[in-house]
BAMARVEX-870766 format. One record per atom (N, C-alpha, C, CB): residue in one letter; x, y, z; residue number from 1; atom name. Coordinates in Angstrom, 2 decimals, padded with zeros to 5 digits. Glycine has a CB too. Layout:
<recs>
  code        u        v        w  pos  site
     A        X        Y        Z  NUM    CA
...
</recs>
This chain:
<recs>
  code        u        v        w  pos  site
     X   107.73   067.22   098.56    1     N
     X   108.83   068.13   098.33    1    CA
     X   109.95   067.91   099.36    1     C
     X   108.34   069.57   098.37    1    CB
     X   109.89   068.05   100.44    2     N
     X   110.44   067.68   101.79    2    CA
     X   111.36   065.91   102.20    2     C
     X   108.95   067.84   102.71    2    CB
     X   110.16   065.24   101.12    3     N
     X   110.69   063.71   101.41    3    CA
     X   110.11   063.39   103.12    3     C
     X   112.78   063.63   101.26    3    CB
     X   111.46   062.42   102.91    4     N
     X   111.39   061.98   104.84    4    CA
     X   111.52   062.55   105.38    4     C
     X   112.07   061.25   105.62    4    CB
     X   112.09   063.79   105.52    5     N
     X   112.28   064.96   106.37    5    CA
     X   111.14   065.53   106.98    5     C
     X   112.87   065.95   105.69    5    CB
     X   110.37   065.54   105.92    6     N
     X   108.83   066.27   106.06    6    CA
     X   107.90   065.28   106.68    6     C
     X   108.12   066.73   104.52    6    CB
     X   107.90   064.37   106.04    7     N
     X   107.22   063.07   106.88    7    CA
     X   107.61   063.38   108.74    7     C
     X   108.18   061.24   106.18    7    CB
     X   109.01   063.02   108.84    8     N
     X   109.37   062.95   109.76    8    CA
     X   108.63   064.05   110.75    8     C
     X   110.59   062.91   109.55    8    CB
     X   109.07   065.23   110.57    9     N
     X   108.37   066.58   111.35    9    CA
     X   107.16   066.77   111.17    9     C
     X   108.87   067.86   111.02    9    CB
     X   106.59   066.63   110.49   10     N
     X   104.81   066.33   110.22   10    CA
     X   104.59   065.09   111.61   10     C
     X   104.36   065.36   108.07   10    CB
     X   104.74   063.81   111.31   11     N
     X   104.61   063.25   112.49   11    CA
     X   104.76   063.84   113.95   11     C
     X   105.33   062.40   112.37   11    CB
     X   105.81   064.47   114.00   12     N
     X   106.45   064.61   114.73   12    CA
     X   105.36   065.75   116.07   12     C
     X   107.78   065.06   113.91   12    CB
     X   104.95   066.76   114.75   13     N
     X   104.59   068.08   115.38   13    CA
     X   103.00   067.87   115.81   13     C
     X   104.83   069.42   114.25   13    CB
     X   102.34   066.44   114.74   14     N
     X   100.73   065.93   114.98   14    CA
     X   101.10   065.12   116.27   14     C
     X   099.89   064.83   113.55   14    CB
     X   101.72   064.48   116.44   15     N
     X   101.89   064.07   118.00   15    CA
     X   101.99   064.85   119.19   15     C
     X   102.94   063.43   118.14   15    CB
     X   103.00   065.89   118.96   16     N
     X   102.56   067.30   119.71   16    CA
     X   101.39   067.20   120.21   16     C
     X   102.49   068.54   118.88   16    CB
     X   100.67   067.93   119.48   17     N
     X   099.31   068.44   119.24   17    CA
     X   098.38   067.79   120.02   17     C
     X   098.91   068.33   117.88   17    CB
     X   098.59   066.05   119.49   18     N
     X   097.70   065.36   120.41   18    CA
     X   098.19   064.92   121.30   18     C
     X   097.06   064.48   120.04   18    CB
     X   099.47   065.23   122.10   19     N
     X   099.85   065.01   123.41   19    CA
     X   099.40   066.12   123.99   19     C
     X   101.24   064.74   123.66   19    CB
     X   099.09   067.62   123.47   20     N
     X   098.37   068.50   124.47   20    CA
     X   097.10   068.18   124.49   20     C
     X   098.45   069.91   124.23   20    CB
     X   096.66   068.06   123.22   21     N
     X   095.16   067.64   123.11   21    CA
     X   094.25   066.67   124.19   21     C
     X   095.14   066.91   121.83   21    CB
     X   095.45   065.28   124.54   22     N
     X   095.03   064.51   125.65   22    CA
     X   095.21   065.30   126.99   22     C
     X   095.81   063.21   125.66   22    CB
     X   096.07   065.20   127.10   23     N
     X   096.56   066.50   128.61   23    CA
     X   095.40   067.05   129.12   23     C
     X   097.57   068.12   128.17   23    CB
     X   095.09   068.10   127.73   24     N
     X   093.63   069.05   128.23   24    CA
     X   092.28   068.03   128.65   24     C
     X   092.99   070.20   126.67   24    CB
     X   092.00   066.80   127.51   25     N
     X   090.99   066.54   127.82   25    CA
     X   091.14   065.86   129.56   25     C
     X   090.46   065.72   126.64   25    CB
     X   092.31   064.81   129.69   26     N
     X   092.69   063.99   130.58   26    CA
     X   092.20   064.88   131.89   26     C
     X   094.27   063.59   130.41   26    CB
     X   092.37   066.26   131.71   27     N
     X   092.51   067.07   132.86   27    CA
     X   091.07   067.58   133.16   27     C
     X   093.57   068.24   132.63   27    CB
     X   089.96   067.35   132.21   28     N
     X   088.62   067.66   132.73   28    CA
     X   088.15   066.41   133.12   28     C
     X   087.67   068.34   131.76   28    CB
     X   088.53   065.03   133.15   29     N
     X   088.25   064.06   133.56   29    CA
     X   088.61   063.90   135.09   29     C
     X   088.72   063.27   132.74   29    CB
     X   089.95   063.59   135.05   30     N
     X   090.93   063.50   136.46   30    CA
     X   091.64   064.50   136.62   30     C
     X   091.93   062.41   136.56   30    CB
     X   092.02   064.72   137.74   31     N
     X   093.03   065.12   138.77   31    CA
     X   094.41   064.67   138.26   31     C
     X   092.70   064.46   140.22   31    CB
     X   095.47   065.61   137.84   32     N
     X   096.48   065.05   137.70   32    CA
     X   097.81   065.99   137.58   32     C
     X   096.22   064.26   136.69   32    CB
     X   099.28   065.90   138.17   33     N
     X   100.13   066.33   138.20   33    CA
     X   101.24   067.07   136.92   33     C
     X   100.34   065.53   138.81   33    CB
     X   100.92   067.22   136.45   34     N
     X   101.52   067.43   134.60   34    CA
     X   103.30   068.08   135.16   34     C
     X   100.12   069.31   133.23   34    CB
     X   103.64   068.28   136.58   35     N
     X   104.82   068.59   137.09   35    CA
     X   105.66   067.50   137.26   35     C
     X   104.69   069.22   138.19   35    CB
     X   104.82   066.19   138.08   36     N
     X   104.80   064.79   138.50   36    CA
     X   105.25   064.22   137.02   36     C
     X   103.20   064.23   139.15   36    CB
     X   104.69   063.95   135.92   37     N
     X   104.75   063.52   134.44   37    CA
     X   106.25   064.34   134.01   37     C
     X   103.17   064.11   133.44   37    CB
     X   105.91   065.38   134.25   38     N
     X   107.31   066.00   133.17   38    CA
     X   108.49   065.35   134.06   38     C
     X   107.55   068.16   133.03   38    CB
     X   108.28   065.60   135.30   39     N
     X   109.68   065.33   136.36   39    CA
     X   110.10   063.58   135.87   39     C
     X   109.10   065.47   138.59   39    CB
     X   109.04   062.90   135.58   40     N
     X   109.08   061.51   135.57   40    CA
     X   109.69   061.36   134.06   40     C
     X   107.56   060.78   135.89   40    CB
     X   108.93   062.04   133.05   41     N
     X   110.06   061.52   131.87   41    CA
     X   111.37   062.25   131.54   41     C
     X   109.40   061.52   130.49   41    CB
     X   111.72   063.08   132.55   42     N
     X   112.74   063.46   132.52   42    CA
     X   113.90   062.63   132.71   42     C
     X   112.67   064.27   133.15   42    CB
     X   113.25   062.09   133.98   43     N
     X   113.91   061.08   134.57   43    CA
     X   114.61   060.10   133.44   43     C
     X   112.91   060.37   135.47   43    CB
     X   113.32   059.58   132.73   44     N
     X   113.47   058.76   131.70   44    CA
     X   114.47   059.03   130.50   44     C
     X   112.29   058.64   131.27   44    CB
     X   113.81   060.49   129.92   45     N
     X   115.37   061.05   129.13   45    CA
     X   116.45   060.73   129.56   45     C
     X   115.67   062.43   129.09   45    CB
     X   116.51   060.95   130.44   46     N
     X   118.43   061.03   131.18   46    CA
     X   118.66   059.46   131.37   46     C
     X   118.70   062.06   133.26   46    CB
     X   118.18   058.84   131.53   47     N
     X   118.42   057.67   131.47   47    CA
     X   118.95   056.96   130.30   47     C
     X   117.51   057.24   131.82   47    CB
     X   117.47   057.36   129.20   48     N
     X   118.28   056.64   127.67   48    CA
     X   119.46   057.80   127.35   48     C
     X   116.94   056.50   125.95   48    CB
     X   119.86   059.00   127.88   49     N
     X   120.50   059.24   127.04   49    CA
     X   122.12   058.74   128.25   49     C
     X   120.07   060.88   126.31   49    CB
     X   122.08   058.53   128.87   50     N
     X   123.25   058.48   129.86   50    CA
     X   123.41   056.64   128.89   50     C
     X   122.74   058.70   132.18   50    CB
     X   122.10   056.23   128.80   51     N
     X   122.78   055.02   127.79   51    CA
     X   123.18   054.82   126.83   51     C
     X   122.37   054.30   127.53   51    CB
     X   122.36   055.76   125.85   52     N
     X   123.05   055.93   124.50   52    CA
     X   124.80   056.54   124.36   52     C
     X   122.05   057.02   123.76   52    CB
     X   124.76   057.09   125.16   53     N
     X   126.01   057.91   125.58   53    CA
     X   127.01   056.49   125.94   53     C
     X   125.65   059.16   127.14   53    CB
     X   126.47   055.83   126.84   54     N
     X   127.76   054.84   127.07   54    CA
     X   127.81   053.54   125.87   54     C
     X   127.60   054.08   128.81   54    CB
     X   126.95   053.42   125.01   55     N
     X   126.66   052.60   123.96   55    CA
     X   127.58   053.50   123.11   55     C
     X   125.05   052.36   123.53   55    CB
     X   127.56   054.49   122.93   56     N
     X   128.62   055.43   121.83   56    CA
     X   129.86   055.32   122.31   56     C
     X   128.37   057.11   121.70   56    CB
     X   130.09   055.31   123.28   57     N
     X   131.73   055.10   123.86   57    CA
     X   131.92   053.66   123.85   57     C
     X   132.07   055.69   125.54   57    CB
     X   131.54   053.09   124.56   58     N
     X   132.01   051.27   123.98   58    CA
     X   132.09   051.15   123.11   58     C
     X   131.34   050.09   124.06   58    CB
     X   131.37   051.67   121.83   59     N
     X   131.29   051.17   120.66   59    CA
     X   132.88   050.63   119.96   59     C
     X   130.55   052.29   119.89   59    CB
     X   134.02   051.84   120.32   60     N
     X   135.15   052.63   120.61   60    CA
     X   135.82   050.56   120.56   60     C
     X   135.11   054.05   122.47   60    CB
     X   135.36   049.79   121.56   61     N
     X   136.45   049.22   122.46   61    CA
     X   135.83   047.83   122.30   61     C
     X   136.62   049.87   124.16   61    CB
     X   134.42   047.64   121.89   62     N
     X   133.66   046.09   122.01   62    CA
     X   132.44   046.44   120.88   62     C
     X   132.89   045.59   123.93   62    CB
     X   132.65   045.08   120.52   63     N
     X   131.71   045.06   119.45   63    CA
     X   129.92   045.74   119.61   63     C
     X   131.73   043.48   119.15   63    CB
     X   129.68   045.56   118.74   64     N
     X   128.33   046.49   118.44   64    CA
     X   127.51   045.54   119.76   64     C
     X   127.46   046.37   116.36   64    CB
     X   127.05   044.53   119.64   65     N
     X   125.92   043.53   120.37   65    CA
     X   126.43   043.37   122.12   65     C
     X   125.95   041.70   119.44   65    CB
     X   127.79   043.30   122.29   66     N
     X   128.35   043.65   123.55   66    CA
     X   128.02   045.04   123.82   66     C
     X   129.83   043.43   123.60   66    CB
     X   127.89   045.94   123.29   67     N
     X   127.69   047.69   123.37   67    CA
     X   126.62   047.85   123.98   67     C
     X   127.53   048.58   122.01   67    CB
     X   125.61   047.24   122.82   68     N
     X   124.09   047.55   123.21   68    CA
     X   123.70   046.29   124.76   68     C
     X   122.87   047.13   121.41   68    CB
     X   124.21   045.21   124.72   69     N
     X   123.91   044.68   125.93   69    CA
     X   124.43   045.52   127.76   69     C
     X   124.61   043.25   125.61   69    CB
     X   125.27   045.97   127.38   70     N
     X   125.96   046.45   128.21   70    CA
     X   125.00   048.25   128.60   70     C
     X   127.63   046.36   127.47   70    CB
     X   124.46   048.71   127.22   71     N
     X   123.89   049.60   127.74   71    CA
     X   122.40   049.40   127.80   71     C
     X   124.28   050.65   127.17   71    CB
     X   121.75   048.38   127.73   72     N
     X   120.59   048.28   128.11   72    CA
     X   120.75   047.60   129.76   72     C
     X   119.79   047.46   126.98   72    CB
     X   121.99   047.32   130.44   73     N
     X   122.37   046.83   131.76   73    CA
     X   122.42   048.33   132.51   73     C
     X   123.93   045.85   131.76   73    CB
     X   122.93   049.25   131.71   74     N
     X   122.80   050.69   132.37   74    CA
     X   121.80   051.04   132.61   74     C
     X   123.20   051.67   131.79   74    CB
     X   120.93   050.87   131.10   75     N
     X   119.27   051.82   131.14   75    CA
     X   118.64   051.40   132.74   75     C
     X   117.78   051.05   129.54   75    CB
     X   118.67   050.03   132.79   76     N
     X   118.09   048.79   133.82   76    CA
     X   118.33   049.56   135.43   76     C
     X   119.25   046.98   133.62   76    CB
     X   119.73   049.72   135.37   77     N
     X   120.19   049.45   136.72   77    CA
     X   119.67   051.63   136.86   77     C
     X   122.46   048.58   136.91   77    CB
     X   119.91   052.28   135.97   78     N
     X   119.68   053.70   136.11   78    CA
     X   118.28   053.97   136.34   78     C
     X   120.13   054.43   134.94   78    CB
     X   117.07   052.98   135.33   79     N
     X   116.06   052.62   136.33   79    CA
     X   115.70   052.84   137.51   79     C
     X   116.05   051.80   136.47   79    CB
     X   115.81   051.84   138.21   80     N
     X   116.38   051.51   139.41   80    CA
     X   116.44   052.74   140.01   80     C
     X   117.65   050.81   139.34   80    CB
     X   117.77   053.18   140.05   81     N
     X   118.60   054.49   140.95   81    CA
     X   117.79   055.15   141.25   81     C
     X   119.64   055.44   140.34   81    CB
     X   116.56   055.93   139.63   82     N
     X   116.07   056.92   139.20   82    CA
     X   114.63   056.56   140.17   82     C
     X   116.09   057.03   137.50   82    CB
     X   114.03   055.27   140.65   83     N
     X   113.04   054.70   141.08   83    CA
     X   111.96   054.98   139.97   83     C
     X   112.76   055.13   142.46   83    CB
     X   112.10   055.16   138.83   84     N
     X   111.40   054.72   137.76   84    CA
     X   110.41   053.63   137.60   84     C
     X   112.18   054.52   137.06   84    CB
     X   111.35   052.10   138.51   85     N
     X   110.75   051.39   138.28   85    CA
     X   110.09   050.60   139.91   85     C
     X   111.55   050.74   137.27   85    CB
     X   109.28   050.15   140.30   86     N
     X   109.09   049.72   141.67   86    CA
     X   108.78   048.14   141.62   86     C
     X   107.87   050.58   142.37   86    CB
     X   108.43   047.77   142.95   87     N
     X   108.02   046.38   143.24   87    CA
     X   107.00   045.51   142.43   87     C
     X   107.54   046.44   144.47   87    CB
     X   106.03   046.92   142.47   88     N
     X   104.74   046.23   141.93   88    CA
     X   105.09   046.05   140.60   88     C
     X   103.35   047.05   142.06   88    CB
     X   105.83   046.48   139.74   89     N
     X   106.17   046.47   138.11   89    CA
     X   106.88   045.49   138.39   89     C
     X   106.89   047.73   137.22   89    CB
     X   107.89   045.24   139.16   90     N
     X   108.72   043.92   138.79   90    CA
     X   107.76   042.53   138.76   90     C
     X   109.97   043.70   140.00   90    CB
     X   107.07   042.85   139.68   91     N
     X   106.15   041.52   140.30   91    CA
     X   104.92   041.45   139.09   91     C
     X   105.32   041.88   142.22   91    CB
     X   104.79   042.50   138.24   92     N
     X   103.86   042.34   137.33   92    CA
     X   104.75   041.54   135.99   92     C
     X   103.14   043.88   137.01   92    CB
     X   105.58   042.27   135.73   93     N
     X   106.35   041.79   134.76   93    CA
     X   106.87   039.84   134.74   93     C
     X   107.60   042.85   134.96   93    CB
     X   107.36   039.71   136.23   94     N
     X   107.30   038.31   136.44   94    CA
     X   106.10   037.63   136.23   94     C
     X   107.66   038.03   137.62   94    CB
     X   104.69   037.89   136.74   95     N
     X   103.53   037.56   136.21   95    CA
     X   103.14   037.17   134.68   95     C
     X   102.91   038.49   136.55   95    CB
     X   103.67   038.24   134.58   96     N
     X   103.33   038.31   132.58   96    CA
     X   104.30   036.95   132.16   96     C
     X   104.21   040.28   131.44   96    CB
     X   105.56   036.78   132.43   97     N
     X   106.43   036.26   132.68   97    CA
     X   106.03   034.62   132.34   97     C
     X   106.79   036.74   133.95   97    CB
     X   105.93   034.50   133.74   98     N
     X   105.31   033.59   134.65   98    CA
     X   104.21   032.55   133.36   98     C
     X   104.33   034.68   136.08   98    CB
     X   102.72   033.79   133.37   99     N
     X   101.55   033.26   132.56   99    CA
     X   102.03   032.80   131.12   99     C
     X   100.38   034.42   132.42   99    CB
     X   102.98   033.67   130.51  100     N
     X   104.24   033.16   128.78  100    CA
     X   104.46   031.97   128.95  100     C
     X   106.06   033.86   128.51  100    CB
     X   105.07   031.56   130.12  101     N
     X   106.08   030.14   130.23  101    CA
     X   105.30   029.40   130.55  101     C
     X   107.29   029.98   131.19  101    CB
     X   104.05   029.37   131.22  102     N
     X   102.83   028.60   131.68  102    CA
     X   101.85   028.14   130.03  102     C
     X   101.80   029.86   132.92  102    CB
     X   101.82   029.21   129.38  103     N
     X   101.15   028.79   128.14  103    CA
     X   101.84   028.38   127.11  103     C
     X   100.44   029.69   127.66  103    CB
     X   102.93   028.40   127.27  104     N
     X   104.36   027.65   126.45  104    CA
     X   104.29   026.37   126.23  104     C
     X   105.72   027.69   127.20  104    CB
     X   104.19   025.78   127.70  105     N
     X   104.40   024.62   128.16  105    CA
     X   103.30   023.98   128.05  105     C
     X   104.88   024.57   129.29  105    CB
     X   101.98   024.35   128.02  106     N
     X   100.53   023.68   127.89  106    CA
     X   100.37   023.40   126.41  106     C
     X   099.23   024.68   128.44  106    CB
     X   100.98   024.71   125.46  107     N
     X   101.35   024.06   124.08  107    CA
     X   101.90   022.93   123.91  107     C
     X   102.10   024.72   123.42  107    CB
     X   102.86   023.12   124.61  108     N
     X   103.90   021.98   123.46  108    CA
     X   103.66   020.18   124.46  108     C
     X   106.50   022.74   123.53  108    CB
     X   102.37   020.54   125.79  109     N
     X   102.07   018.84   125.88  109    CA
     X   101.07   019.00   125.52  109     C
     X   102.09   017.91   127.15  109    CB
     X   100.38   019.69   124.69  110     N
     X   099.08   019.02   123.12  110    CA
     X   099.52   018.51   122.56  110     C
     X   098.35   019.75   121.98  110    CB
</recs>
């Protein structure tokens, strides 16, 4: 009756559910901050939206693919600011990196 609409908020509200659902169980297992988590994707909100926000205003002045490059250089560097992201993630990410271009290259001298 609803269509995608309904789809949509049905998803929407079962994810809910089992994001408290984990929470509770997570919390008879471990020890954990649920102040620490909210403060942290907050962080994260404000980030995509301070990007989406400057992706909507360029849009205005430079093409669509310049827009979105330019605001995923924001998301990046707001990252950063926000300390979202640290050493050990960069140094993992280069790893991952790293092991891609390592198994790249072992392909293509078979």
């Amino acid at each position: 009756y609803y269509g995608i609409l309904g789809a949509g908020i049905t998803f929407l509200v079962v994810n809910i559910v089992l994001l408290v659902a984990d929470f509770i169980y997570v919390g008879k297992i471990i020890n954990y901050s649920a102040r620490n988590i909210i403060f942290y994707n907050l962080k994260i909100l404000l980030a995509g939206f301070l990007m989406a926000f400057s992706v909507f205003f360029l849009l205005k002045y430079i093409p669509l693919y310049l827009s979105i490059a330019i605001g995923f250089i924001i998301f990046v560097l707001l990252a950063l600011i926000f300390k979202l992201v640290n050493k050990e993630d960069i140094n993992f990410l280069k790893g991952i990196i790293k092991i891609k271009k390592d198994a790249g290259q072992a392909i293509d001298n078979n």
